[in-house]
PyMOL Python script that loads the backbone (N, CA, C, O; Angstrom):
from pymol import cmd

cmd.read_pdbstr("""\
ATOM      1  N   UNK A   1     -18.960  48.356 -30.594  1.00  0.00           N
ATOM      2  CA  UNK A   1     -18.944  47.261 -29.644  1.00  0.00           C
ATOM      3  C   UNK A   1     -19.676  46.039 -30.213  1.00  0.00           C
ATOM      4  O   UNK A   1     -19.394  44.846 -30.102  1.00  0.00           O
ATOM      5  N   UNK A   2     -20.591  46.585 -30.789  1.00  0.00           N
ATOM      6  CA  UNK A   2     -21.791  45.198 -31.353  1.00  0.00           C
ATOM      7  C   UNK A   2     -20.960  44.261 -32.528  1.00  0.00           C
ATOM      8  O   UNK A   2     -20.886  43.038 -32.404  1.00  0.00           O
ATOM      9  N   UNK A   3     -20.362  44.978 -33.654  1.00  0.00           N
ATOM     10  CA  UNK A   3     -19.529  44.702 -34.390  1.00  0.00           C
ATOM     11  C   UNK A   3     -18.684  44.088 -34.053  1.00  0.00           C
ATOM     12  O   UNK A   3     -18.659  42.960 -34.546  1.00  0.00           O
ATOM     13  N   UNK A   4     -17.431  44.483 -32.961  1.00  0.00           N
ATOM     14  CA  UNK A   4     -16.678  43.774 -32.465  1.00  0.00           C
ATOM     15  C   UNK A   4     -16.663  42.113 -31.881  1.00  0.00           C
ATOM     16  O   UNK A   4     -15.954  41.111 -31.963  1.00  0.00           O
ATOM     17  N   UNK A   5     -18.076  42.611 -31.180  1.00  0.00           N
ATOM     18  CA  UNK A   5     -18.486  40.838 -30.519  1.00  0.00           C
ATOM     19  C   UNK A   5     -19.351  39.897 -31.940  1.00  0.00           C
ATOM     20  O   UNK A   5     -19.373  38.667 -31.982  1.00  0.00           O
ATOM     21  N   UNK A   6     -19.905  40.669 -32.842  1.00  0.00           N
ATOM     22  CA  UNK A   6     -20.142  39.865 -34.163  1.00  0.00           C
ATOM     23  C   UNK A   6     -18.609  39.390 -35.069  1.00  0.00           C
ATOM     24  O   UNK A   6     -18.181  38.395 -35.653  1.00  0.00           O
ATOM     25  N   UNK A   7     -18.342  40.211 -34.880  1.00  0.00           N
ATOM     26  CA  UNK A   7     -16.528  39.856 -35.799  1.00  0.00           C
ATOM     27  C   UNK A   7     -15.905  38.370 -34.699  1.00  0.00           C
ATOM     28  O   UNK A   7     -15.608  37.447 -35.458  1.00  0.00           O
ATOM     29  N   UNK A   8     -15.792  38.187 -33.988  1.00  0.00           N
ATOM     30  CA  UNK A   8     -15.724  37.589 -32.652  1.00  0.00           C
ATOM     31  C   UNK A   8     -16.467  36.056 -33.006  1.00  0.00           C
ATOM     32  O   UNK A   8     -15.964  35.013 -33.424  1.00  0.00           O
ATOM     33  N   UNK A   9     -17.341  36.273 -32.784  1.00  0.00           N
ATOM     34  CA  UNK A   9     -18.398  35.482 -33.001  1.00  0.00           C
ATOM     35  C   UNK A   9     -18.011  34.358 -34.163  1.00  0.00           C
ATOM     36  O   UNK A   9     -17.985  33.132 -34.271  1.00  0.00           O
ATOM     37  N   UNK A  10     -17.734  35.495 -34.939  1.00  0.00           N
ATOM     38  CA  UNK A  10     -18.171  34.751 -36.590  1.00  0.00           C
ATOM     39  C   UNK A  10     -16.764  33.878 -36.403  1.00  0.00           C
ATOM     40  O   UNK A  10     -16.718  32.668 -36.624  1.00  0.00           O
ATOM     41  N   UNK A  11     -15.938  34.451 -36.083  1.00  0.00           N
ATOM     42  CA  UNK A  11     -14.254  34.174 -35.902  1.00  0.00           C
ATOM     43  C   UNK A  11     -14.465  32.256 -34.932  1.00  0.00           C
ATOM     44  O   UNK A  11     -14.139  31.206 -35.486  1.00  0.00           O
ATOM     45  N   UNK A  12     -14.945  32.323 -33.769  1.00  0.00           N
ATOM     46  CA  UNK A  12     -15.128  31.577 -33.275  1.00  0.00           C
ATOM     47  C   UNK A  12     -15.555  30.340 -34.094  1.00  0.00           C
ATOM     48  O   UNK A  12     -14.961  29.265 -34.178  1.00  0.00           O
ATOM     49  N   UNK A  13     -16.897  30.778 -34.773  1.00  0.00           N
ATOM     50  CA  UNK A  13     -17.772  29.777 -35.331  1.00  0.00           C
ATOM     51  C   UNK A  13     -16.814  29.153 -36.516  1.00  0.00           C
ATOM     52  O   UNK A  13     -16.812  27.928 -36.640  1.00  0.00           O
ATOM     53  N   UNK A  14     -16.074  29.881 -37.310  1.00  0.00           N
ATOM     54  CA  UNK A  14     -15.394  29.083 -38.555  1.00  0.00           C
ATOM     55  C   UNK A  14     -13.775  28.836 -37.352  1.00  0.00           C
ATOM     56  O   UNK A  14     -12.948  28.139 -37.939  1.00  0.00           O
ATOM     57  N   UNK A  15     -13.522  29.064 -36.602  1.00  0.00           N
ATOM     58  CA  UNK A  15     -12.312  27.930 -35.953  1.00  0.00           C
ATOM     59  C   UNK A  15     -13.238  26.517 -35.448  1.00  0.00           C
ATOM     60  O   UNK A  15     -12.901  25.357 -35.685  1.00  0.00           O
ATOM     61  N   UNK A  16     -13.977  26.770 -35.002  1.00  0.00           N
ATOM     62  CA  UNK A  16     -14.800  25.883 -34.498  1.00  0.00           C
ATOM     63  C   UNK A  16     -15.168  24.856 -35.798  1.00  0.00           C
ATOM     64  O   UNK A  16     -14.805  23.680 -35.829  1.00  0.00           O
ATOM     65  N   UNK A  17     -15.831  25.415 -36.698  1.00  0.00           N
ATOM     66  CA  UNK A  17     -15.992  24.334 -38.025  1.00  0.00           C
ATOM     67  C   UNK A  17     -14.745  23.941 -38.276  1.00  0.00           C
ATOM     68  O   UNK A  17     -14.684  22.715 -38.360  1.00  0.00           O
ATOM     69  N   UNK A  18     -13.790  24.448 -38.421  1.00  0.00           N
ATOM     70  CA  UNK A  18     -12.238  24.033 -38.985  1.00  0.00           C
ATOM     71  C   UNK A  18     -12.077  22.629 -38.087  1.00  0.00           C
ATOM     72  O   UNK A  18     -11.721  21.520 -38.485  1.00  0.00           O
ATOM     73  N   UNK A  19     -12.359  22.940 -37.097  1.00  0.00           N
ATOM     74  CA  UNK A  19     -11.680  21.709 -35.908  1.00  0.00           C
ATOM     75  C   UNK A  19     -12.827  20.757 -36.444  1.00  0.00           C
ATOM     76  O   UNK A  19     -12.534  19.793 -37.151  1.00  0.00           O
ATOM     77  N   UNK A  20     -13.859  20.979 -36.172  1.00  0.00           N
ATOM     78  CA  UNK A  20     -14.961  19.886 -36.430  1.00  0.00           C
ATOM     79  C   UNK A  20     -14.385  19.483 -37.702  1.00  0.00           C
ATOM     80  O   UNK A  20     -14.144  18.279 -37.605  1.00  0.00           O
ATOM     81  N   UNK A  21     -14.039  19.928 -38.888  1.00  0.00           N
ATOM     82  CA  UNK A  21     -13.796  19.129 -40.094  1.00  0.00           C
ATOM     83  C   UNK A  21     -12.462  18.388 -40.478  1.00  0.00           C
ATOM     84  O   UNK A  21     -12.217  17.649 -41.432  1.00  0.00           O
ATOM     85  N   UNK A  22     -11.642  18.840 -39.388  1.00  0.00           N
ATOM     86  CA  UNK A  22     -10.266  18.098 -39.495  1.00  0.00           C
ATOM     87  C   UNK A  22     -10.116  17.347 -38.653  1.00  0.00           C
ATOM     88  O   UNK A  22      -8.927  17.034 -38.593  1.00  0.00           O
ATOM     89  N   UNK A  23     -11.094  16.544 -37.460  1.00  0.00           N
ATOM     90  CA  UNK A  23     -11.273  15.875 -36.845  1.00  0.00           C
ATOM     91  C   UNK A  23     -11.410  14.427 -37.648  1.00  0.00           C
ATOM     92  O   UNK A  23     -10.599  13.509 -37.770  1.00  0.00           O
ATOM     93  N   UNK A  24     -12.796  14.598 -38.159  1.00  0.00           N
ATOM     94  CA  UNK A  24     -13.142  13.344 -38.642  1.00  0.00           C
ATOM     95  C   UNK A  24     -12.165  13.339 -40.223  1.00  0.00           C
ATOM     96  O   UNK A  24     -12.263  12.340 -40.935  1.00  0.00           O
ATOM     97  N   UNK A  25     -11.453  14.255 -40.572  1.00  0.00           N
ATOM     98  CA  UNK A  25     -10.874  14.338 -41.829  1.00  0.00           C
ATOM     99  C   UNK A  25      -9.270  13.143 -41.457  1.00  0.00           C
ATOM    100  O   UNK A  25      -8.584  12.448 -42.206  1.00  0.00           O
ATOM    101  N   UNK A  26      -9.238  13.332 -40.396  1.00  0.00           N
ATOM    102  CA  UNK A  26      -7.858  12.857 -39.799  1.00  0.00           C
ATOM    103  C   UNK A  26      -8.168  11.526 -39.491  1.00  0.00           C
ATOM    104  O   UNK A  26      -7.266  10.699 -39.625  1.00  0.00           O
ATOM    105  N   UNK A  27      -9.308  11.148 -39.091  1.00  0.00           N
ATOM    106  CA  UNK A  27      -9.494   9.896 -38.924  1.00  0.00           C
ATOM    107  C   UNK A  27      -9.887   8.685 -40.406  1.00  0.00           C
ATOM    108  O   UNK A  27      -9.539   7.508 -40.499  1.00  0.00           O
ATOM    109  N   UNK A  28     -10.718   9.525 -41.414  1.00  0.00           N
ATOM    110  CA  UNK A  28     -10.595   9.018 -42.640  1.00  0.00           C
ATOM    111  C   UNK A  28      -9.255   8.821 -43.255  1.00  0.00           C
ATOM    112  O   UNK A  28      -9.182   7.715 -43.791  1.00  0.00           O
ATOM    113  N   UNK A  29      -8.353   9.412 -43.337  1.00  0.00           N
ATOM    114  CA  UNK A  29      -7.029   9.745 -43.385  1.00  0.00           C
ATOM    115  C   UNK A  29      -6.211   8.371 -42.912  1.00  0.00           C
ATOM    116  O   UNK A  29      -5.519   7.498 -43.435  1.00  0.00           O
ATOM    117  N   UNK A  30      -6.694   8.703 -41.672  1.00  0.00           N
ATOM    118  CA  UNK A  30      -5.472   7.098 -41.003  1.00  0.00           C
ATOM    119  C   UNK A  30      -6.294   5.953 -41.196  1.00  0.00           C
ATOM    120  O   UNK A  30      -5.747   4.877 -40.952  1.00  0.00           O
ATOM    121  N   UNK A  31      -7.765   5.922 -41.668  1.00  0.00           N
ATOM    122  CA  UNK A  31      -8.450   4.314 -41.944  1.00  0.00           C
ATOM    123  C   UNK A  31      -7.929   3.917 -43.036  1.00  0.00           C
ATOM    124  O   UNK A  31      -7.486   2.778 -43.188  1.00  0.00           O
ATOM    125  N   UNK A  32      -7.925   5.263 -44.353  1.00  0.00           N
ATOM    126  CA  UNK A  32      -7.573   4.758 -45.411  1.00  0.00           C
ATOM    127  C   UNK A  32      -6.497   4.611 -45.455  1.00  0.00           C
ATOM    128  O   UNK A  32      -6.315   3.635 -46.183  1.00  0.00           O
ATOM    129  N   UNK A  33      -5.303   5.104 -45.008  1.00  0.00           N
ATOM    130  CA  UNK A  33      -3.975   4.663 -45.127  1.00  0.00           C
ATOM    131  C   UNK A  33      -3.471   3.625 -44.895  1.00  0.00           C
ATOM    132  O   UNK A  33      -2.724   2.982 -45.632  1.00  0.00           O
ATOM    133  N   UNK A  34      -3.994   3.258 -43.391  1.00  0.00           N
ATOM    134  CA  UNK A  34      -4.394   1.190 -42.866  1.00  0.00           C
ATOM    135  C   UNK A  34      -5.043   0.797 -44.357  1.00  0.00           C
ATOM    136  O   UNK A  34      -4.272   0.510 -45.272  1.00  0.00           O
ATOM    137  N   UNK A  35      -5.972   0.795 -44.492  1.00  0.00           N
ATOM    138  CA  UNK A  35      -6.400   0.227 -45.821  1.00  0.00           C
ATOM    139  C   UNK A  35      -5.922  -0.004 -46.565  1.00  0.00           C
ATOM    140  O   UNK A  35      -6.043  -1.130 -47.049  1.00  0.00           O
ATOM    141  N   UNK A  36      -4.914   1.136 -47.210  1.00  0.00           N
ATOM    142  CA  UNK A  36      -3.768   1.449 -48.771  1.00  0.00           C
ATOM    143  C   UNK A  36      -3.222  -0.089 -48.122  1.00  0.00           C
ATOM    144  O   UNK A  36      -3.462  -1.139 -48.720  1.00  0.00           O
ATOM    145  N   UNK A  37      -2.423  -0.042 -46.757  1.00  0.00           N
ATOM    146  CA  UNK A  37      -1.223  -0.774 -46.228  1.00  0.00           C
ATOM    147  C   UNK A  37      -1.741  -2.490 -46.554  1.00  0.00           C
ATOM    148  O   UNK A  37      -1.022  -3.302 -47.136  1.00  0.00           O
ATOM    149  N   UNK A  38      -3.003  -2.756 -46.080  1.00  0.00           N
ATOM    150  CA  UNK A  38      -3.354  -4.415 -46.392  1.00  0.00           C
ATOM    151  C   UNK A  38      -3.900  -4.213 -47.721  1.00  0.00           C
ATOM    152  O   UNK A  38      -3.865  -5.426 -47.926  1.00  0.00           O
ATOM    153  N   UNK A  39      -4.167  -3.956 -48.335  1.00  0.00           N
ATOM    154  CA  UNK A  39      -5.205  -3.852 -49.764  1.00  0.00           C
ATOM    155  C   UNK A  39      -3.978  -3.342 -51.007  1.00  0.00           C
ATOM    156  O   UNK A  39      -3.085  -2.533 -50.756  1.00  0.00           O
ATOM    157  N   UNK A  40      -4.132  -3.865 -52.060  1.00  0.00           N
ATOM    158  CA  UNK A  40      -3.648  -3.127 -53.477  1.00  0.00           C
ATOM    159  C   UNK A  40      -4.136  -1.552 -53.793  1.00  0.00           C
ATOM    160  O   UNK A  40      -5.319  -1.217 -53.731  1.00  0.00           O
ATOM    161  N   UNK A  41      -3.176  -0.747 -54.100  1.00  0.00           N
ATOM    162  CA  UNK A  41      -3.269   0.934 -54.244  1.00  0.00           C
ATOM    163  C   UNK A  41      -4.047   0.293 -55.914  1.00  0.00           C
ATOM    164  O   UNK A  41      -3.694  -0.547 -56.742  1.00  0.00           O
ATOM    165  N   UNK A  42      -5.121   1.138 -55.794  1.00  0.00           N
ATOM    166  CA  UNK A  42      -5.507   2.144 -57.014  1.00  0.00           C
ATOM    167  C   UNK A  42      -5.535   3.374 -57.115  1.00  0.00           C
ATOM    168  O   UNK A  42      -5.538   4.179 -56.184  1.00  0.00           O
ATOM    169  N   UNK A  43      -5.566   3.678 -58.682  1.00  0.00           N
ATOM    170  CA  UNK A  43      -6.348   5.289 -58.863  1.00  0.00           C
ATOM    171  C   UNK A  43      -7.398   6.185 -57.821  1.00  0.00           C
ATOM    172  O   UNK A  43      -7.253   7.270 -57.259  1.00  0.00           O
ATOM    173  N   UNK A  44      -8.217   5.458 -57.840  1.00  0.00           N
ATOM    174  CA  UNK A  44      -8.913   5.739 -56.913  1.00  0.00           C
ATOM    175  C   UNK A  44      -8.913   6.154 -55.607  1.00  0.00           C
ATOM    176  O   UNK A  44      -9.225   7.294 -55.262  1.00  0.00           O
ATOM    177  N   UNK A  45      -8.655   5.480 -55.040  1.00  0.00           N
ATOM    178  CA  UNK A  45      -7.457   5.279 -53.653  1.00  0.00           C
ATOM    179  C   UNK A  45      -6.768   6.475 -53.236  1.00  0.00           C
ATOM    180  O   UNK A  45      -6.769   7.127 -52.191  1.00  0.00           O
ATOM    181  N   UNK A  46      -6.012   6.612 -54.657  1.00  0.00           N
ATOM    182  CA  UNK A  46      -4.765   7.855 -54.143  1.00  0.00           C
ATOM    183  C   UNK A  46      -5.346   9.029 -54.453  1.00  0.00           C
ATOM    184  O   UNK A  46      -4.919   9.955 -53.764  1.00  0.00           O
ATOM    185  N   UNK A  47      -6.536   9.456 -55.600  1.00  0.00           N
ATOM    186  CA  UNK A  47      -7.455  10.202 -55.472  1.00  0.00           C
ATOM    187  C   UNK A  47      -7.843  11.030 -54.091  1.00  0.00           C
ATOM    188  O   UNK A  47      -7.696  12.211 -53.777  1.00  0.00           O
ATOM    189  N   UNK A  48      -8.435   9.827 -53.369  1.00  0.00           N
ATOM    190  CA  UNK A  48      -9.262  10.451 -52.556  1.00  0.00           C
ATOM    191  C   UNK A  48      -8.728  10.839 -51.416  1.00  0.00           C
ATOM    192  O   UNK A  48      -9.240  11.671 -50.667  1.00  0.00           O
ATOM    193  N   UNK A  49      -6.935   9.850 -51.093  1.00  0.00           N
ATOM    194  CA  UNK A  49      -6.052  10.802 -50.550  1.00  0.00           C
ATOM    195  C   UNK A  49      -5.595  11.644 -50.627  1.00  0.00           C
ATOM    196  O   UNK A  49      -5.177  12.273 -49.654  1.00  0.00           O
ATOM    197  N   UNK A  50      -5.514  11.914 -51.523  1.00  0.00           N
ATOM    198  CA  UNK A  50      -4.601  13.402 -52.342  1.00  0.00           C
ATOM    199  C   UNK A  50      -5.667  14.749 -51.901  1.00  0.00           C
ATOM    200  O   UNK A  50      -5.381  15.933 -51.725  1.00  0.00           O
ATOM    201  N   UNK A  51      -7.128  13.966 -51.797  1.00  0.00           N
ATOM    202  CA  UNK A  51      -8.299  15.126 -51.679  1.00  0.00           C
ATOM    203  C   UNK A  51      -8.314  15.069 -50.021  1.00  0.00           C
ATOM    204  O   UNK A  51      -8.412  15.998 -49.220  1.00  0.00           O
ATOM    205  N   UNK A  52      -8.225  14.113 -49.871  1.00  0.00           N
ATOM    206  CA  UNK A  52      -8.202  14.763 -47.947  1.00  0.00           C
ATOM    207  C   UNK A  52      -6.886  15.108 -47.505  1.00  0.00           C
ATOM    208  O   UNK A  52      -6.595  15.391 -46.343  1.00  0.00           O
ATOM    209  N   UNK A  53      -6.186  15.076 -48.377  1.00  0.00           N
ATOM    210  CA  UNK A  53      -4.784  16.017 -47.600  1.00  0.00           C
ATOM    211  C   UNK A  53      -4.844  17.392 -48.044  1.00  0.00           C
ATOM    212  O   UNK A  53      -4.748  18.300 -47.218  1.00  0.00           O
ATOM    213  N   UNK A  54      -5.015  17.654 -49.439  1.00  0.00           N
ATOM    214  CA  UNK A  54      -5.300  18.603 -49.602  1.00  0.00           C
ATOM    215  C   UNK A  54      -6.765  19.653 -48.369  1.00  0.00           C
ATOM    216  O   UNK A  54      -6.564  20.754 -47.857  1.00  0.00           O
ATOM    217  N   UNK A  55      -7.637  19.092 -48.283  1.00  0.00           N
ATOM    218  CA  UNK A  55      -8.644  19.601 -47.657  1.00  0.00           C
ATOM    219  C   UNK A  55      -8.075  20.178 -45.958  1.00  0.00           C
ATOM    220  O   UNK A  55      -8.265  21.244 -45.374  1.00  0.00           O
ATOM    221  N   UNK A  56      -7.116  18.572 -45.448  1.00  0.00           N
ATOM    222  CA  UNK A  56      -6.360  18.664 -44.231  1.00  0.00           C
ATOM    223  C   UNK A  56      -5.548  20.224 -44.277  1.00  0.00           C
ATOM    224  O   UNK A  56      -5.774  20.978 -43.331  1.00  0.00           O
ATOM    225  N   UNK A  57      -4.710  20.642 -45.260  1.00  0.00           N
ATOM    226  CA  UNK A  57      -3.962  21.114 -45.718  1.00  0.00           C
ATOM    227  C   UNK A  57      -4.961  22.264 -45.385  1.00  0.00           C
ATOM    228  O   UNK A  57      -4.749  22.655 -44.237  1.00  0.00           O
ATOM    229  N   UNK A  58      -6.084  23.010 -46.057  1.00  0.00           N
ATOM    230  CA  UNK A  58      -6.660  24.072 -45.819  1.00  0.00           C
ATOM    231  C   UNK A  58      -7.107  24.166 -44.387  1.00  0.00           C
ATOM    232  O   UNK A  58      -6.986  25.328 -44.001  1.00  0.00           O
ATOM    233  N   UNK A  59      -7.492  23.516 -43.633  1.00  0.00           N
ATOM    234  CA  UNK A  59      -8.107  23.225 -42.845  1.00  0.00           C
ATOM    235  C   UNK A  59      -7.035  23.774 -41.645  1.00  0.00           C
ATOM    236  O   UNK A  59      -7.349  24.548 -40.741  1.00  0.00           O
ATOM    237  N   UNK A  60      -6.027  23.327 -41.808  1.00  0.00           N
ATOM    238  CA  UNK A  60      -4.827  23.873 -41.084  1.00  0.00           C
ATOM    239  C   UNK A  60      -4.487  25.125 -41.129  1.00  0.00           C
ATOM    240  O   UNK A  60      -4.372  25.864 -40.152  1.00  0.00           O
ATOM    241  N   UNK A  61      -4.269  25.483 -42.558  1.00  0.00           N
ATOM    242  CA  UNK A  61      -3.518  26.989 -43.213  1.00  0.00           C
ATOM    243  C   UNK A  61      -5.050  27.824 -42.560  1.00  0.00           C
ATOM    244  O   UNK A  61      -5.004  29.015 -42.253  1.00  0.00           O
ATOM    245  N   UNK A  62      -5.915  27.270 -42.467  1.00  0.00           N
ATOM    246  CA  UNK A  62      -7.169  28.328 -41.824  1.00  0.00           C
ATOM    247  C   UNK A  62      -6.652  28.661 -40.629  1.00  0.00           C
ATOM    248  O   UNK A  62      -6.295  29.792 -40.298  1.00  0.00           O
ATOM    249  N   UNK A  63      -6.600  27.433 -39.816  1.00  0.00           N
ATOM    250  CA  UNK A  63      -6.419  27.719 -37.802  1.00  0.00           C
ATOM    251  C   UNK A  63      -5.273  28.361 -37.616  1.00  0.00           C
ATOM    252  O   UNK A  63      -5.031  28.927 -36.550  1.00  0.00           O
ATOM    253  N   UNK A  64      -4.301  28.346 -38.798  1.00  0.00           N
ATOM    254  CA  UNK A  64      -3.478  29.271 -38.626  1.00  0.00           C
ATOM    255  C   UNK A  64      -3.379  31.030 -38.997  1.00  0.00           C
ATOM    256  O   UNK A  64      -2.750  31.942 -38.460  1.00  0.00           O
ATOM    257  N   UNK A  65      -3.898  31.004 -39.645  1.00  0.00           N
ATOM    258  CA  UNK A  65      -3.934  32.131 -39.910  1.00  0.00           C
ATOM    259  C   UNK A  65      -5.141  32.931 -38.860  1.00  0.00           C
ATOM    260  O   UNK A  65      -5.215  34.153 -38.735  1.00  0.00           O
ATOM    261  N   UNK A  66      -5.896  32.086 -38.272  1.00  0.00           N
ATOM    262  CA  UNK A  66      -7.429  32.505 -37.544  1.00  0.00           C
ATOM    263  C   UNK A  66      -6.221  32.703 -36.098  1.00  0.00           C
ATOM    264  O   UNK A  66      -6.633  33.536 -35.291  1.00  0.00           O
ATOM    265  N   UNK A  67      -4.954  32.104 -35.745  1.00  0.00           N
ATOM    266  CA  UNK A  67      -4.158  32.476 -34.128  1.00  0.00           C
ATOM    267  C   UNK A  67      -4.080  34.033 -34.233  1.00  0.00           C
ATOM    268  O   UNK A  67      -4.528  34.866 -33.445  1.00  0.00           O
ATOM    269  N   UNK A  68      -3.391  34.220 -35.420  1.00  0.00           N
ATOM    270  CA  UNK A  68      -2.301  35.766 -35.550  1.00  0.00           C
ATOM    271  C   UNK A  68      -3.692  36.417 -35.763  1.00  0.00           C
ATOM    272  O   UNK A  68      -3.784  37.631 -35.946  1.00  0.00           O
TER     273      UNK A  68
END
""", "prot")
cmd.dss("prot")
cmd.show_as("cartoon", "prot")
cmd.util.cbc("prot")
cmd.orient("prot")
């Protein structure tokens, strides 16, 4: 029983971080993309998009796999 509500628990706490980190991940996401849109693309730029989609990307494949 103790196990069960710790397995539980722990389960909760990393859906819970998932959401907390794809929250503000989604909002960096759409500032910088407004940004890309008035401003000249660099290296840089597409860098650090490529790294928050990717991150978005886990962040998702987690909450999904945490339903089933």
């Amino acid at each position: 029983m103790k196990l069960k509500l710790s397995e539980e628990q722990k389960a909760c706490f990393f859906i819970n971080l998932a959401h907390e980190t794809k929250t503000p991940l989604t909002l960096i996401r759409n500032y910088l993309q407004k940004y890309m849109q008035d401003h000249e693309h660099n290296d840089d730029l597409l860098i650090i998009r490529q790294n928050i989609e990717f991150l978005l990307e886990n962040m998702t494949a987690f909450l999904d796999v945490e339903k089933t």
